[in-house]
C-alpha positions in Angstrom: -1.7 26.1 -71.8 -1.0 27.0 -75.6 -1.4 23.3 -76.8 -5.0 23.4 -74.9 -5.9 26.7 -77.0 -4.4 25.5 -80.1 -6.9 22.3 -79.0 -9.9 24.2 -78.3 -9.1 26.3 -81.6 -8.9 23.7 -83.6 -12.2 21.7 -82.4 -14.1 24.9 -82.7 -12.8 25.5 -86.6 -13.1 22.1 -87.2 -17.3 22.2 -86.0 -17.8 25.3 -88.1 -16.1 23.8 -90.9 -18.1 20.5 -90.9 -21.0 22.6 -90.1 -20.9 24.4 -93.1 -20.4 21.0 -95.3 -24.0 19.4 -94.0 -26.0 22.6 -93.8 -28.1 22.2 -96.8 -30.5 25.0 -98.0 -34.3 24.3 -98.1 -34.7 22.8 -101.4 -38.1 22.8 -103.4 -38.3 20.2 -105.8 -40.5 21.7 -108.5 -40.9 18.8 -110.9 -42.7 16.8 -108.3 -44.0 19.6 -106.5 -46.1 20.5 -109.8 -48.1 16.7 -109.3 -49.5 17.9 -106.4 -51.7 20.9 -108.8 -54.5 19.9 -110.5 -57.1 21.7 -112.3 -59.8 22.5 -109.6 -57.0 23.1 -107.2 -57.5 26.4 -104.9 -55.3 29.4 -104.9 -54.8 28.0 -100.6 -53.8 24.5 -101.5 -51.3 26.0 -104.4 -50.1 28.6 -102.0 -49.9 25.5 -98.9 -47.9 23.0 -101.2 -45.8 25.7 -103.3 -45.1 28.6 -101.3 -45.6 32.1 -102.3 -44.7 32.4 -106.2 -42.2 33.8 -107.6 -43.2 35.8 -109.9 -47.0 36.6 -110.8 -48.5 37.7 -114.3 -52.2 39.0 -115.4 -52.6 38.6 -119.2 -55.9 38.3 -121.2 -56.7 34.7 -119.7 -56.5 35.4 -116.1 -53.6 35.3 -113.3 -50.6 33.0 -113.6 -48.4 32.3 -110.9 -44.8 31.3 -111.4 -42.4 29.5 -110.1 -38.8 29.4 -110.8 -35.5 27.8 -109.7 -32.0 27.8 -111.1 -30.3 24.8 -110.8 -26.1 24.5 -111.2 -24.4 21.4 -111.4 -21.3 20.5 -109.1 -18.9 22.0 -111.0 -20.9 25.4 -111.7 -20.2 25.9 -108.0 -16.6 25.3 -108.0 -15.8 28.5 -106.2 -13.6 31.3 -108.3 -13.7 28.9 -111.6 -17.6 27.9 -111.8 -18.7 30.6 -113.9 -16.6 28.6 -116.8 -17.6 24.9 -115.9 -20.6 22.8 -115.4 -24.1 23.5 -116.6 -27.0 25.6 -115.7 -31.0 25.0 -116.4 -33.6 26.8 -114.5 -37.3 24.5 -113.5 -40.1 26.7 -114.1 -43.6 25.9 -113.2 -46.9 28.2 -114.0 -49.9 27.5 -113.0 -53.0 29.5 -114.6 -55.8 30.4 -112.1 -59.5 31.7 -113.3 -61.2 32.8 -109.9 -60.0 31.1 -107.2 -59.1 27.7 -108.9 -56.7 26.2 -110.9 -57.3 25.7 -114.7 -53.8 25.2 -116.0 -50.8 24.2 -115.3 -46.7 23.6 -116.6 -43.5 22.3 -115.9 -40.8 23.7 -118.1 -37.1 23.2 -118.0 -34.9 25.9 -120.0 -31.2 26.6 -120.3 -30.4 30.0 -118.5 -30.2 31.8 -122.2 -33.9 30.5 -122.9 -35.5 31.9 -119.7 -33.9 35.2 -120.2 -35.6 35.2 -123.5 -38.9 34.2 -122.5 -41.4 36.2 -121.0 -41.0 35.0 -117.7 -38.5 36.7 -116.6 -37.6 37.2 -112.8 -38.1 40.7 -110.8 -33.7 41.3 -111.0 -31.0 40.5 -113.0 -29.6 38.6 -109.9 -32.1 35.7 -109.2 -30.6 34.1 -112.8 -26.9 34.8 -113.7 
């Protein structure tokens, strides 16, 4: 009876734990994603291939949406030591819109000290450590 709950234990530990290593996170690929924009492109067809953005601005040339995400290597996700390995760059797209259509629009990639610094900046101090 114990080895048969120390069976069924270890079978249900060992499915969470592989569980855990092939559960991946919806990832959005921003670099390609950005080909898909045109100038001429509608505010539906952005918000259909891109998602909502993260971020929007209005400035003295119209809206911009942004778009950001933070990307950590391997290492920089080494739990408990991560913080001190590795490297860290954040993709940022904006994409300009006068009316309802596109008119402009940017890939950028910037270190994490860069992105602070610019004036995109994302709504909390969390989103970008």
């Amino acid at each position: 009876m114990i080895q048969r709950t120390l069976s069924a234990s270890l079978l249900i530990f060992g499915l969470f734990f592989l569980s855990g290593c092939f559960f991946k996170a919806p990832v959005r690929h921003l670099a390609s994603d950005v080909c898909l924009m045109s100038q001429g492109t509608t505010r539906q067809e952005v918000m259909k291939y891109m998602g909502p953005p993260d971020d929007q601005q209005v400035d003295q040339y119209g809206e911009m949406w942004i778009y950001y995400q933070v990307n950590k290597s391997l290492l920089r996700k080494t739990p408990f030591i991560g913080d001190n390995l590795g490297t860290e760059d954040v993709d940022v797209v904006t994409i300009r819109f006068e009316g309802e259509q596109v008119t402009a629009c940017a890939y950028r990639s910037l270190t994490v000290d860069e992105f602070k610094k610019a004036k995109i900046a994302p709504r909390n101090d969390t989103d970008v450590e």
